[in-house]
mmCIF file of the N, C-alpha and C atoms, coordinates in Angstrom:
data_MODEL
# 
_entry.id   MODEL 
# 
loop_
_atom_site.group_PDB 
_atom_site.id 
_atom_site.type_symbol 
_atom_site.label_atom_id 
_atom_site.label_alt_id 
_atom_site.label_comp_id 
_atom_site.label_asym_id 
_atom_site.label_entity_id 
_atom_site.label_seq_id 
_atom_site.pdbx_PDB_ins_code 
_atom_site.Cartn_x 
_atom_site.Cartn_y 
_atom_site.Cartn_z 
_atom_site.occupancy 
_atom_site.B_iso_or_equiv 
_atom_site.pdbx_formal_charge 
_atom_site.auth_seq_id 
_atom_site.auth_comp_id 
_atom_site.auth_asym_id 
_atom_site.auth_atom_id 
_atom_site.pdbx_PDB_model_num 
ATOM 1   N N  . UNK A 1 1  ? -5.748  15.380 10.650 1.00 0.00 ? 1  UNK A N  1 
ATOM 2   C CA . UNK A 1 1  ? -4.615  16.119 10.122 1.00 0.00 ? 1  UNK A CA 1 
ATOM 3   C C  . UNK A 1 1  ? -4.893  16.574 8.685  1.00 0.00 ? 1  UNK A C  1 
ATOM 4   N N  . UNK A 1 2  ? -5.353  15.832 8.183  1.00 0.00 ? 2  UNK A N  1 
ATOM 5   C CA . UNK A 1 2  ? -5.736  16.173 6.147  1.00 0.00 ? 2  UNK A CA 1 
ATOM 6   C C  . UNK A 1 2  ? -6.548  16.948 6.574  1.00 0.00 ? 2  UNK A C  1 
ATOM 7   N N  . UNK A 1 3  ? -7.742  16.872 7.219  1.00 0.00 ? 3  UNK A N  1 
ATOM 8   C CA . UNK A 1 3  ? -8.804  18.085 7.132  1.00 0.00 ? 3  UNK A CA 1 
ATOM 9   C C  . UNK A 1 3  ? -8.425  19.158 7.526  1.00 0.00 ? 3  UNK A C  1 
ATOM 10  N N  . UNK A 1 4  ? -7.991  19.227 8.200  1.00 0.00 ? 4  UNK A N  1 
ATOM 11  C CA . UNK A 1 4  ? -6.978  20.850 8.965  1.00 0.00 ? 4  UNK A CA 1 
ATOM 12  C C  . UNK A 1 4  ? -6.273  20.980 7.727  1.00 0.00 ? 4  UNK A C  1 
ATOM 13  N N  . UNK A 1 5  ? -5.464  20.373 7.353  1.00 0.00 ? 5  UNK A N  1 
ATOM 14  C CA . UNK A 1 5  ? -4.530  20.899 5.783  1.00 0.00 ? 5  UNK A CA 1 
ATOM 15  C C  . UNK A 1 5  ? -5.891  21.740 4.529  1.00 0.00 ? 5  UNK A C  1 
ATOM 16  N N  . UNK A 1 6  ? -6.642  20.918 4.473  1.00 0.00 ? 6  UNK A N  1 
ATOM 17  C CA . UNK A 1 6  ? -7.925  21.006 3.151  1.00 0.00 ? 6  UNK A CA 1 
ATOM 18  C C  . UNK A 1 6  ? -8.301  22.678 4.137  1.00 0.00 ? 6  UNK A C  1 
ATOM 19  N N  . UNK A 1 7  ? -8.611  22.924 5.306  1.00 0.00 ? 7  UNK A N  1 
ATOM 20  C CA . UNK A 1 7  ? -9.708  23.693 6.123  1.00 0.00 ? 7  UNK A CA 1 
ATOM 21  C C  . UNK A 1 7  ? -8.271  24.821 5.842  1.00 0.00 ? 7  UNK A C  1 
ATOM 22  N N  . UNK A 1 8  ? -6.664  25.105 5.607  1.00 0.00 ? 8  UNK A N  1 
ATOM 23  C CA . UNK A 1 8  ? -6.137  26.231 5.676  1.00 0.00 ? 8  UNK A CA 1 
ATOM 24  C C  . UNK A 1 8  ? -5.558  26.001 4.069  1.00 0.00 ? 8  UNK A C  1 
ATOM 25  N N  . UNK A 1 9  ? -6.164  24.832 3.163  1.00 0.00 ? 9  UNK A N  1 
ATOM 26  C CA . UNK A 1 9  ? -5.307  25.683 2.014  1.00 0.00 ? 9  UNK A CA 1 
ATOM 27  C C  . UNK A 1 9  ? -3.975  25.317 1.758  1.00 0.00 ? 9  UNK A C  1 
ATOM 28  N N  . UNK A 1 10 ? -3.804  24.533 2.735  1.00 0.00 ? 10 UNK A N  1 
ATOM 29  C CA . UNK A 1 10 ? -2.126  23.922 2.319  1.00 0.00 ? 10 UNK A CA 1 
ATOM 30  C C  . UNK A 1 10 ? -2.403  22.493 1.741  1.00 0.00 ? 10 UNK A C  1 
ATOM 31  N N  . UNK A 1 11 ? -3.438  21.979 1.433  1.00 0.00 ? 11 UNK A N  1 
ATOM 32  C CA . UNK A 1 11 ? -3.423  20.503 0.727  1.00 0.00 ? 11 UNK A CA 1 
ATOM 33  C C  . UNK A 1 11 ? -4.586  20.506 0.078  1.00 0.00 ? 11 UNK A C  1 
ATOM 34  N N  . UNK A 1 12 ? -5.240  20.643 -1.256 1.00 0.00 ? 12 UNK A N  1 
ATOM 35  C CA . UNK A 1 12 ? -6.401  19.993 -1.482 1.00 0.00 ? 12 UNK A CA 1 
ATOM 36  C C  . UNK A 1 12 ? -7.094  18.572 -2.061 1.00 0.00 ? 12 UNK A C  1 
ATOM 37  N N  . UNK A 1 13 ? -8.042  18.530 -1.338 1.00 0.00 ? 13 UNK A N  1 
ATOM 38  C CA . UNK A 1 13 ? -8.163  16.936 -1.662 1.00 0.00 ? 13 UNK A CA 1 
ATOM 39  C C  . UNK A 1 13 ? -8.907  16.702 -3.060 1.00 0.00 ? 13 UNK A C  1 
ATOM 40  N N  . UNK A 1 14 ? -8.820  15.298 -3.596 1.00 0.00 ? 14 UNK A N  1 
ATOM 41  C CA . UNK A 1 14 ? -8.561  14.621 -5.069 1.00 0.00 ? 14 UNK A CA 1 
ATOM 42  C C  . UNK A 1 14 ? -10.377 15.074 -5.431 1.00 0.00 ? 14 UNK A C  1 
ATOM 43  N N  . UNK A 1 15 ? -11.031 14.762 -6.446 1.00 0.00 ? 15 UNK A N  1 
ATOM 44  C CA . UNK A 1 15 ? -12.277 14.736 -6.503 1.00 0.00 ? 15 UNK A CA 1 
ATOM 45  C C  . UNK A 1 15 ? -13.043 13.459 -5.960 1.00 0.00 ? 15 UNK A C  1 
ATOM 46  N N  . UNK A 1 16 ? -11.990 12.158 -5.922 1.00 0.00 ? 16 UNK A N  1 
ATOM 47  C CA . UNK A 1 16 ? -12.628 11.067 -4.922 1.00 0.00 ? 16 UNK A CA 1 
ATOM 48  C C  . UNK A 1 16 ? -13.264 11.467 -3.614 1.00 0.00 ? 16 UNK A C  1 
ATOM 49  N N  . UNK A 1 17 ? -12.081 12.137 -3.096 1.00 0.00 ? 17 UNK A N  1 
ATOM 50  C CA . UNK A 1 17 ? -11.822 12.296 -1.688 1.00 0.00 ? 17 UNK A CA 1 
ATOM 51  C C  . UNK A 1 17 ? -13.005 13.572 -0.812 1.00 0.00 ? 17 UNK A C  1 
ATOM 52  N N  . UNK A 1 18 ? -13.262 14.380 -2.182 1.00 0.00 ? 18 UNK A N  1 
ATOM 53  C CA . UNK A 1 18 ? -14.529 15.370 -2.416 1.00 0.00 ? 18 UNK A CA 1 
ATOM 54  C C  . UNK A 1 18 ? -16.066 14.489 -2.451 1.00 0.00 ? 18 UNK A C  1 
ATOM 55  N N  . UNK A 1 19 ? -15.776 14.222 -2.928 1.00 0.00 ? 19 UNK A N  1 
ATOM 56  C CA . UNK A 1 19 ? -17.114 12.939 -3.285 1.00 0.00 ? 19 UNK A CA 1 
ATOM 57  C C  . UNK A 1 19 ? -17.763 12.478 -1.869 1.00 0.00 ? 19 UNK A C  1 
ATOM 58  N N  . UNK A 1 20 ? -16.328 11.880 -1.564 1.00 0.00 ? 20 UNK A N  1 
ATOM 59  C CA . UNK A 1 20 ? -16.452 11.124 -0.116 1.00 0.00 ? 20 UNK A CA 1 
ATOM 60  C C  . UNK A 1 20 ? -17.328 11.576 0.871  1.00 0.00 ? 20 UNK A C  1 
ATOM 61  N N  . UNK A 1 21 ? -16.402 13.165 1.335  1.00 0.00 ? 21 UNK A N  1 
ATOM 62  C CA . UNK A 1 21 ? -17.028 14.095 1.659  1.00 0.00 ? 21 UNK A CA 1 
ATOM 63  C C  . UNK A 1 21 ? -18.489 14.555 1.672  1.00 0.00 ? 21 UNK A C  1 
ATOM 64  N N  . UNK A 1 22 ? -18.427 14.927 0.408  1.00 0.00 ? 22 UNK A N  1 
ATOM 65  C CA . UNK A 1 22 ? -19.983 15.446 -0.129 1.00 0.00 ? 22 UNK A CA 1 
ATOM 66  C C  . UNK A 1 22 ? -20.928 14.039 0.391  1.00 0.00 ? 22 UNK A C  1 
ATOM 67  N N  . UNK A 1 23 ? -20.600 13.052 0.249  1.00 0.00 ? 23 UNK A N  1 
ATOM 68  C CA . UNK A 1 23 ? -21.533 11.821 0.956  1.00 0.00 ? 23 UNK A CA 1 
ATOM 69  C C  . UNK A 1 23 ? -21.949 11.740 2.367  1.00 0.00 ? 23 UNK A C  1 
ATOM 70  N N  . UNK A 1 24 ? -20.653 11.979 3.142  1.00 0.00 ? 24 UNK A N  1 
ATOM 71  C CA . UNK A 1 24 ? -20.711 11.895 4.373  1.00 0.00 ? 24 UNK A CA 1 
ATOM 72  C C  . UNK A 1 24 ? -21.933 13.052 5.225  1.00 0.00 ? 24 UNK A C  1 
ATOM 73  N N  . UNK A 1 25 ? -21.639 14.201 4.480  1.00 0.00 ? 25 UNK A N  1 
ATOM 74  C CA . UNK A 1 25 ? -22.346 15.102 5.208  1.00 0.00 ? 25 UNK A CA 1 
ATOM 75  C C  . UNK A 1 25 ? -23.483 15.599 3.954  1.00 0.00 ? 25 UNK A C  1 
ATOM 76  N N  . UNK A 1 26 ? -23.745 14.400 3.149  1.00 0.00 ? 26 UNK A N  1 
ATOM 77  C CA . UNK A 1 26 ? -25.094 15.212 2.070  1.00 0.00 ? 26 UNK A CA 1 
ATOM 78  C C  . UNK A 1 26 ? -25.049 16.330 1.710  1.00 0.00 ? 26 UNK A C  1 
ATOM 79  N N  . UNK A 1 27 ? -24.027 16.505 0.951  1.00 0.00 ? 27 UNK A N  1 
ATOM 80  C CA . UNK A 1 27 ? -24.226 17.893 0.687  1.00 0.00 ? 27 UNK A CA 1 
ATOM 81  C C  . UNK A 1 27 ? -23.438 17.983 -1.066 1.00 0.00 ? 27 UNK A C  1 
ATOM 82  N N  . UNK A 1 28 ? -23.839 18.937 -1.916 1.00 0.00 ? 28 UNK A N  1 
ATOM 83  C CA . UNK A 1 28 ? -23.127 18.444 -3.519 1.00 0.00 ? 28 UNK A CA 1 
ATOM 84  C C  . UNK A 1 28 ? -21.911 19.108 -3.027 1.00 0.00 ? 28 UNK A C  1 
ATOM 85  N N  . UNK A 1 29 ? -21.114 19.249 -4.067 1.00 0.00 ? 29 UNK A N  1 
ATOM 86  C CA . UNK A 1 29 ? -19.676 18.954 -4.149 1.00 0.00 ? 29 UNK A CA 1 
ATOM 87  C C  . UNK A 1 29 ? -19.641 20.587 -4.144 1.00 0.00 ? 29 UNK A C  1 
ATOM 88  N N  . UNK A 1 30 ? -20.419 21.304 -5.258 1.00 0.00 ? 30 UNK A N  1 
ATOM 89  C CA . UNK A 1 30 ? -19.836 22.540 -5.522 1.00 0.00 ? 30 UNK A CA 1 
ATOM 90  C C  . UNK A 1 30 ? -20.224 23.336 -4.081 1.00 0.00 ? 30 UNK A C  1 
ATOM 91  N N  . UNK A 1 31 ? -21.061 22.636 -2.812 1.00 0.00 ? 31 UNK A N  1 
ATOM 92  C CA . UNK A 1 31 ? -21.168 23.407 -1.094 1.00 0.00 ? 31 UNK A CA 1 
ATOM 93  C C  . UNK A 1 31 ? -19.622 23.559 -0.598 1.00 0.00 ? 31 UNK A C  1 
ATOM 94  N N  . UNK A 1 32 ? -19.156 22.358 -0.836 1.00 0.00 ? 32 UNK A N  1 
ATOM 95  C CA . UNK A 1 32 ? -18.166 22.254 -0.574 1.00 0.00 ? 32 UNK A CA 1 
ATOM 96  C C  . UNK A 1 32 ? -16.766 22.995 -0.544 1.00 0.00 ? 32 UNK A C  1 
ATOM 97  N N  . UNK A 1 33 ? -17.001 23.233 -1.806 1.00 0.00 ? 33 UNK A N  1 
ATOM 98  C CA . UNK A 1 33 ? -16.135 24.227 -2.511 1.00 0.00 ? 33 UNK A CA 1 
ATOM 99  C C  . UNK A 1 33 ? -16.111 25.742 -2.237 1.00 0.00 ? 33 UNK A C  1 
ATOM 100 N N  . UNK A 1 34 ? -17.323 25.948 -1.657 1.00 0.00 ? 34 UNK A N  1 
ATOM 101 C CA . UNK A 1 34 ? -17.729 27.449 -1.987 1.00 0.00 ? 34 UNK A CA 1 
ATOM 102 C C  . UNK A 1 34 ? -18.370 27.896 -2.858 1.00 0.00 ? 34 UNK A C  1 
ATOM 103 N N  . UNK A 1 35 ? -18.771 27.325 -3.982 1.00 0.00 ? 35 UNK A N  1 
ATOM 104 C CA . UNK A 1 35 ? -19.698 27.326 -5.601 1.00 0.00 ? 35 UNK A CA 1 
ATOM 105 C C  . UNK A 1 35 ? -20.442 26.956 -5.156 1.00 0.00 ? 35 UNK A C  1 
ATOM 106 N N  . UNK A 1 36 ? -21.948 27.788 -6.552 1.00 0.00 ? 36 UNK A N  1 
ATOM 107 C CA . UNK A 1 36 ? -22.784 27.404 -6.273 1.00 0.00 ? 36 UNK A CA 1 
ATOM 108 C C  . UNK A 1 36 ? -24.127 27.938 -5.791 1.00 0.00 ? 36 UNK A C  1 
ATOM 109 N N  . UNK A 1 37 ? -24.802 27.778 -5.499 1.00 0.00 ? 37 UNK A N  1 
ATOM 110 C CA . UNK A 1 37 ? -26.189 28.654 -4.475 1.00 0.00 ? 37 UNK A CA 1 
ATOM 111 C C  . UNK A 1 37 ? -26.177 28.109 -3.198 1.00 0.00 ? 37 UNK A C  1 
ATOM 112 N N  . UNK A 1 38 ? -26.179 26.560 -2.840 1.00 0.00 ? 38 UNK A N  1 
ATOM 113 C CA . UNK A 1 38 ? -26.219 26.028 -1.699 1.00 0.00 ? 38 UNK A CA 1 
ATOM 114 C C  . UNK A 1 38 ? -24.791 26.786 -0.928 1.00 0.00 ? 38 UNK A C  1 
ATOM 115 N N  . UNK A 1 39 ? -23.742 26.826 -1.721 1.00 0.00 ? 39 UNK A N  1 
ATOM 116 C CA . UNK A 1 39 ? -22.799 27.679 -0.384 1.00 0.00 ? 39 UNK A CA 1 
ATOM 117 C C  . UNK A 1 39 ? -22.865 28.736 -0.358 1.00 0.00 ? 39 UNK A C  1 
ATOM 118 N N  . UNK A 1 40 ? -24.158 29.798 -0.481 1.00 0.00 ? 40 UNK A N  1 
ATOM 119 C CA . UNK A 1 40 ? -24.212 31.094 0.489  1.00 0.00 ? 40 UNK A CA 1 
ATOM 120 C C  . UNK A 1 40 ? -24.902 30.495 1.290  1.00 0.00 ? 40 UNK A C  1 
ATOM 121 N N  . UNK A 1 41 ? -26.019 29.426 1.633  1.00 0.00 ? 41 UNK A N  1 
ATOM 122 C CA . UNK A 1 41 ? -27.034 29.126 2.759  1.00 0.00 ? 41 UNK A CA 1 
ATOM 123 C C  . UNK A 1 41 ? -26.019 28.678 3.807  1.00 0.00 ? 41 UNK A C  1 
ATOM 124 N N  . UNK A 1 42 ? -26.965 29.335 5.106  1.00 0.00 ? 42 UNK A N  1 
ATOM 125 C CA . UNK A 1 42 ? -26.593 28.968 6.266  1.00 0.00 ? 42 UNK A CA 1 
ATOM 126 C C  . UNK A 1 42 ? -26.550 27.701 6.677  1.00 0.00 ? 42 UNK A C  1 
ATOM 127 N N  . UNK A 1 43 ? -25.455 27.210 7.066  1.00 0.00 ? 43 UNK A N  1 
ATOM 128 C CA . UNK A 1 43 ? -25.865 25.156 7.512  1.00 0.00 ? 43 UNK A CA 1 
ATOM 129 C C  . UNK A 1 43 ? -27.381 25.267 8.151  1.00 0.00 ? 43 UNK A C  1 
ATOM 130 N N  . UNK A 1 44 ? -27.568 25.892 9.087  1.00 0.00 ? 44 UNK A N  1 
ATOM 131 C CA . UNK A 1 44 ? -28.147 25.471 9.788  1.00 0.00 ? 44 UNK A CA 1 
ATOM 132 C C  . UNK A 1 44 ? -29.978 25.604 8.825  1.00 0.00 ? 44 UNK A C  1 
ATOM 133 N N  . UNK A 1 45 ? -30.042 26.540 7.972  1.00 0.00 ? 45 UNK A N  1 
ATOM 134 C CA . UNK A 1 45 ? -31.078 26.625 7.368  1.00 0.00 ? 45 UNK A CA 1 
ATOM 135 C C  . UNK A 1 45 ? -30.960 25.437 6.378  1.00 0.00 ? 45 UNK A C  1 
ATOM 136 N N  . UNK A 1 46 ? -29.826 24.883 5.774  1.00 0.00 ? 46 UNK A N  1 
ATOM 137 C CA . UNK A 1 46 ? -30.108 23.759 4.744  1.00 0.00 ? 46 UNK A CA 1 
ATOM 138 C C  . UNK A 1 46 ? -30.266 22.382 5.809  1.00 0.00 ? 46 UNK A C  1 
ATOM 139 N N  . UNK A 1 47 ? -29.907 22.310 6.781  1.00 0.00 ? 47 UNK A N  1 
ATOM 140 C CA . UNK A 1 47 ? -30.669 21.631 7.756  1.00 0.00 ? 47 UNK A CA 1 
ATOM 141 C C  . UNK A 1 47 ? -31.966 21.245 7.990  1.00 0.00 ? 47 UNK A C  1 
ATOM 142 N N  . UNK A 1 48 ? -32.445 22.317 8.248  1.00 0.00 ? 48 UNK A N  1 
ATOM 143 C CA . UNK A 1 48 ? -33.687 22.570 8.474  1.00 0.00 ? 48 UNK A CA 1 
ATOM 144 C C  . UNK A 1 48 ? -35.082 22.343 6.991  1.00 0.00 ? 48 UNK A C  1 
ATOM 145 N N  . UNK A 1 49 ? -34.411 22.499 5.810  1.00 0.00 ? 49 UNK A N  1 
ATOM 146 C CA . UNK A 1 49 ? -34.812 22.417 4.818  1.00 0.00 ? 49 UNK A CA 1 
ATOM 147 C C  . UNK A 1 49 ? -34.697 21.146 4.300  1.00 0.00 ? 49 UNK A C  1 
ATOM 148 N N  . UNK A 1 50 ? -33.923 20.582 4.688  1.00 0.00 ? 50 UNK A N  1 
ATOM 149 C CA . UNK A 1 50 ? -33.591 18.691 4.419  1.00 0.00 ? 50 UNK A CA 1 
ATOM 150 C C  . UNK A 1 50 ? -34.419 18.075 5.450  1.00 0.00 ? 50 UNK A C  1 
ATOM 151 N N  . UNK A 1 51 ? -34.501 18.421 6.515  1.00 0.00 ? 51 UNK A N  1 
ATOM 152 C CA . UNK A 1 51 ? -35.705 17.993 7.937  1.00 0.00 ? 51 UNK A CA 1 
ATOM 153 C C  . UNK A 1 51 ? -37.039 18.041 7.689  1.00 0.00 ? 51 UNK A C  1 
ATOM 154 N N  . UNK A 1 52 ? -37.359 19.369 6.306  1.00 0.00 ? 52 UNK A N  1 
ATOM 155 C CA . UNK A 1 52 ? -38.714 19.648 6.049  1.00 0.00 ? 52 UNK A CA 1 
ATOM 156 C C  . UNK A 1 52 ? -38.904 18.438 4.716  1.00 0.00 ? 52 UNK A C  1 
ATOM 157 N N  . UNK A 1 53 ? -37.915 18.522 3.745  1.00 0.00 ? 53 UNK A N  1 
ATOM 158 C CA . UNK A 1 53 ? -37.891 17.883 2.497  1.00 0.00 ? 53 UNK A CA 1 
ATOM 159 C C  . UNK A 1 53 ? -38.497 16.124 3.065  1.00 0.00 ? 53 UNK A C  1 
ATOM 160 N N  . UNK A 1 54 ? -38.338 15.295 4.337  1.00 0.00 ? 54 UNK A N  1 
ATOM 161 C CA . UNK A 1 54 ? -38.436 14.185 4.600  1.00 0.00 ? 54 UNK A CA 1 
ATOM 162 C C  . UNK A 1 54 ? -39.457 14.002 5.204  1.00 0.00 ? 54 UNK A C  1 
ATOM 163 N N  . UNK A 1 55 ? -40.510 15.234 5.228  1.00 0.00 ? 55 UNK A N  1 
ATOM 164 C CA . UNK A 1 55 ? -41.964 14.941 5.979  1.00 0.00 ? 55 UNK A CA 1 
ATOM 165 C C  . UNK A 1 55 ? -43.138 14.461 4.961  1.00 0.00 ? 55 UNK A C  1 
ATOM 166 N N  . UNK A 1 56 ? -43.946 14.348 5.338  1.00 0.00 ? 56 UNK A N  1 
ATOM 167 C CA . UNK A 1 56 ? -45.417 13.705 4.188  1.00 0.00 ? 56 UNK A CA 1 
ATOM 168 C C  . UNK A 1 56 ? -45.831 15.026 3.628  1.00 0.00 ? 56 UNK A C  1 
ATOM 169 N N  . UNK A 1 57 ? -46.321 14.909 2.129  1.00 0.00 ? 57 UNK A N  1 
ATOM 170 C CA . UNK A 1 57 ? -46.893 16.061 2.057  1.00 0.00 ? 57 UNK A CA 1 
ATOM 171 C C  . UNK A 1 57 ? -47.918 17.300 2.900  1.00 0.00 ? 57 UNK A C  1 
ATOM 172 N N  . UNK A 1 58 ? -48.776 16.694 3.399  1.00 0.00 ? 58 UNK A N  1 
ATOM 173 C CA . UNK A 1 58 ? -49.433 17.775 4.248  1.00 0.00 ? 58 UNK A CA 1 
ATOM 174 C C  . UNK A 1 58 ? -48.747 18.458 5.162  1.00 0.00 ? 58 UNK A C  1 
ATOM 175 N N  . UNK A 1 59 ? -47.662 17.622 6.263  1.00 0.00 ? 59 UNK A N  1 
ATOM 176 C CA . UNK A 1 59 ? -46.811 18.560 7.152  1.00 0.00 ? 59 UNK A CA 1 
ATOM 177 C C  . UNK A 1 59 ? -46.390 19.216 6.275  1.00 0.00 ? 59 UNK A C  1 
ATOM 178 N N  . UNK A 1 60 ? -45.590 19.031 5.368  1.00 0.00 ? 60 UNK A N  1 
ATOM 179 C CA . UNK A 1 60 ? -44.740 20.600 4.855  1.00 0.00 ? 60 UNK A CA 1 
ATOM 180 C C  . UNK A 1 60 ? -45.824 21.564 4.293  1.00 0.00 ? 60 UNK A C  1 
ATOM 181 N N  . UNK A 1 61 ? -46.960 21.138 3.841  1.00 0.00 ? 61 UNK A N  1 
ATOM 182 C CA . UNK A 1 61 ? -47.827 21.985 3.270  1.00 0.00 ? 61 UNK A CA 1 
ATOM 183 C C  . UNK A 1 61 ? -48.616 22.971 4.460  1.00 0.00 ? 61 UNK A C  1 
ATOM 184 N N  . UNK A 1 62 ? -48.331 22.561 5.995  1.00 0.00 ? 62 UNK A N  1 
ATOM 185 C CA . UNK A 1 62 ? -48.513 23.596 6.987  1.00 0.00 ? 62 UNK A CA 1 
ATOM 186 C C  . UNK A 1 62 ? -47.577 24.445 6.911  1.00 0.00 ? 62 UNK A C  1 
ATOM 187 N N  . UNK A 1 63 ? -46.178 23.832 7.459  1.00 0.00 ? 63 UNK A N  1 
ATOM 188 C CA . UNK A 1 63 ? -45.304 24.362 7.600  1.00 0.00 ? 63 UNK A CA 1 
ATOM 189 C C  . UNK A 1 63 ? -44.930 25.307 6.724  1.00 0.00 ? 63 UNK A C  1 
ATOM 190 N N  . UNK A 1 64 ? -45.284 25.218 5.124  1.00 0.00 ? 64 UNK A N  1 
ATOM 191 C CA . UNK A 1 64 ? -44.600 26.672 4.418  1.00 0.00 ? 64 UNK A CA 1 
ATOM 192 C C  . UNK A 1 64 ? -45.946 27.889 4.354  1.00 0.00 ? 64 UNK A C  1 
ATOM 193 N N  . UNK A 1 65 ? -47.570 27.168 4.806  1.00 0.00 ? 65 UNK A N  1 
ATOM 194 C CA . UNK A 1 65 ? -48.343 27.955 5.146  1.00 0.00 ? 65 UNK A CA 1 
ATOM 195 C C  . UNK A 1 65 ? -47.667 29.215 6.074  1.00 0.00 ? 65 UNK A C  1 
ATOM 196 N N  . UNK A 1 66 ? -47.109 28.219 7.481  1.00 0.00 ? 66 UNK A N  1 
ATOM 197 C CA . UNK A 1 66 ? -46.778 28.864 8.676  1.00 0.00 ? 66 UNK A CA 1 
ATOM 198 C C  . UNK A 1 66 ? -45.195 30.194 8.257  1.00 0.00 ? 66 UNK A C  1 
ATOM 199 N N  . UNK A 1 67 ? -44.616 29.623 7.177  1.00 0.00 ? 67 UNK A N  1 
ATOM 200 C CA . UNK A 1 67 ? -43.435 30.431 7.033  1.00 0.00 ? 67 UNK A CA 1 
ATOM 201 C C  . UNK A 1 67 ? -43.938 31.769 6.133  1.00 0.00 ? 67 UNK A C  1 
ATOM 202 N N  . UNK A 1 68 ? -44.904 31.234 5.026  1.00 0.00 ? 68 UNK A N  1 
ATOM 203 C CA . UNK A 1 68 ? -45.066 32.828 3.907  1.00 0.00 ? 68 UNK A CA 1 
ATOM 204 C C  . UNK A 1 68 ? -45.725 33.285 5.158  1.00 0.00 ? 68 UNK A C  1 
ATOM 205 N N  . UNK A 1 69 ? -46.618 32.899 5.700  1.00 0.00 ? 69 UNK A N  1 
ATOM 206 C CA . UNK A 1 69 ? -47.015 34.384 6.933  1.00 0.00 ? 69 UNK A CA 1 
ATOM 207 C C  . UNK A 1 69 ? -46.317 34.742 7.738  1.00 0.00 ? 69 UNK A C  1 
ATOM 208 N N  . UNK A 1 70 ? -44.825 34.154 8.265  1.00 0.00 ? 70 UNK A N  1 
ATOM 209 C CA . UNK A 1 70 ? -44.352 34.668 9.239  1.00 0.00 ? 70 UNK A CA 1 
ATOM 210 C C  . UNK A 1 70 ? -43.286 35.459 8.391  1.00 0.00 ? 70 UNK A C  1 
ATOM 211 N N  . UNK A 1 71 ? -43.247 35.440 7.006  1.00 0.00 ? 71 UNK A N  1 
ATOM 212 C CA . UNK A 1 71 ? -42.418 36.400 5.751  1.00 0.00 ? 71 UNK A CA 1 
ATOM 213 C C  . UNK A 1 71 ? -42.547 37.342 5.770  1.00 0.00 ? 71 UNK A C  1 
ATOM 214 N N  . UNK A 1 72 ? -44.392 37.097 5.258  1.00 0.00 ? 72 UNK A N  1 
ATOM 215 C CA . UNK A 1 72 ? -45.082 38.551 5.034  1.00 0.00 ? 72 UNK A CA 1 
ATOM 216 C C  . UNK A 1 72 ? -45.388 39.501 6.025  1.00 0.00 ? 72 UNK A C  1 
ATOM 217 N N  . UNK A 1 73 ? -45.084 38.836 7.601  1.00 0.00 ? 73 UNK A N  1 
ATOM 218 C CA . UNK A 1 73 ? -45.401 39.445 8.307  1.00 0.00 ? 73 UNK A CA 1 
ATOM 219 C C  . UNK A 1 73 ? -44.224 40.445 9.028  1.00 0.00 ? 73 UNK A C  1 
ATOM 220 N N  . UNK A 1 74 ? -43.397 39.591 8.367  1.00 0.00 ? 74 UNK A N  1 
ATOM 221 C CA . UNK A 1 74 ? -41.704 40.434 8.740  1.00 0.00 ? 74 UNK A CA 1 
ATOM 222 C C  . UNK A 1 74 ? -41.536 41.819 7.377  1.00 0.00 ? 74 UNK A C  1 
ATOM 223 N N  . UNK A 1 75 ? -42.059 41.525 6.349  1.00 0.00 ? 75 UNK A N  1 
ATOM 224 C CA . UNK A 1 75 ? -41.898 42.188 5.531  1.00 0.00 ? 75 UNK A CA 1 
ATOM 225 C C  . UNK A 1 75 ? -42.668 43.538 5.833  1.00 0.00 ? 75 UNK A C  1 
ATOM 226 N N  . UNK A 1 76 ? -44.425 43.343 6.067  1.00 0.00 ? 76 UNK A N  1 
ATOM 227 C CA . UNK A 1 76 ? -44.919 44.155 6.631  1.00 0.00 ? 76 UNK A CA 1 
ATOM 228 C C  . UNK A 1 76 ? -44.553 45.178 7.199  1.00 0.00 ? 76 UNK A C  1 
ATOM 229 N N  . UNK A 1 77 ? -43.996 44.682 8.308  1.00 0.00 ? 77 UNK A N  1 
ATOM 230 C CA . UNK A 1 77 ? -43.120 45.287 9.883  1.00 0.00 ? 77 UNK A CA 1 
ATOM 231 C C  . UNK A 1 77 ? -41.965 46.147 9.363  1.00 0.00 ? 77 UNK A C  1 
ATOM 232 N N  . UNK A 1 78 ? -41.220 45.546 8.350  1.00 0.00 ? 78 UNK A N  1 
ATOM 233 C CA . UNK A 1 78 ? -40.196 46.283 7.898  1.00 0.00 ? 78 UNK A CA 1 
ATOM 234 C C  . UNK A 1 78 ? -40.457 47.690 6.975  1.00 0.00 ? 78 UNK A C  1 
ATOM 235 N N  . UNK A 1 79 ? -41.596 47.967 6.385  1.00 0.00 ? 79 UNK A N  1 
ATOM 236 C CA . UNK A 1 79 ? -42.269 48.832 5.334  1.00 0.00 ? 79 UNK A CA 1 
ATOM 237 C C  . UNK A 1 79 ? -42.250 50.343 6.460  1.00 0.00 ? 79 UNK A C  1 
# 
């Protein structure tokens, strides 16, 4: 019931209750809000970027191999 109130704007919650939040689902306070840089990203890409952030160095050091070429290769395509 509170989250439906917070989600239309008819109740907002305390900065505790923000906190809480921001814990539960890892994410800073100002995502939350709408502020910020992290709240233009797509969930599903800061997902994916927290999934990469918890690997050993060498996996991610493929993996952003594998992304600037699949960048440059979109960029290419687009020219």
């Amino acid at each position: 019931m509170m989250i439906g109130n917070y989600e239309r704007n008819t109740n907002m919650p305390s900065v505790d209750i923000l906190l809480k939040i921001a814990k539960v689902f890892d994410v800073p306070i100002d995502y939350l809000v709408g502020e910020g840089k992290l709240a233009t990203y797509d969930k599903g890409v800061l997902k994916r970027i927290n999934d990469i952030e918890q690997l050993p160095l060498e996996d991610k050091q493929h993996i952003f191999y594998m992304i600037d070429n699949l960048v440059k290769a979109v960029k290419l395509k687009s020219l």
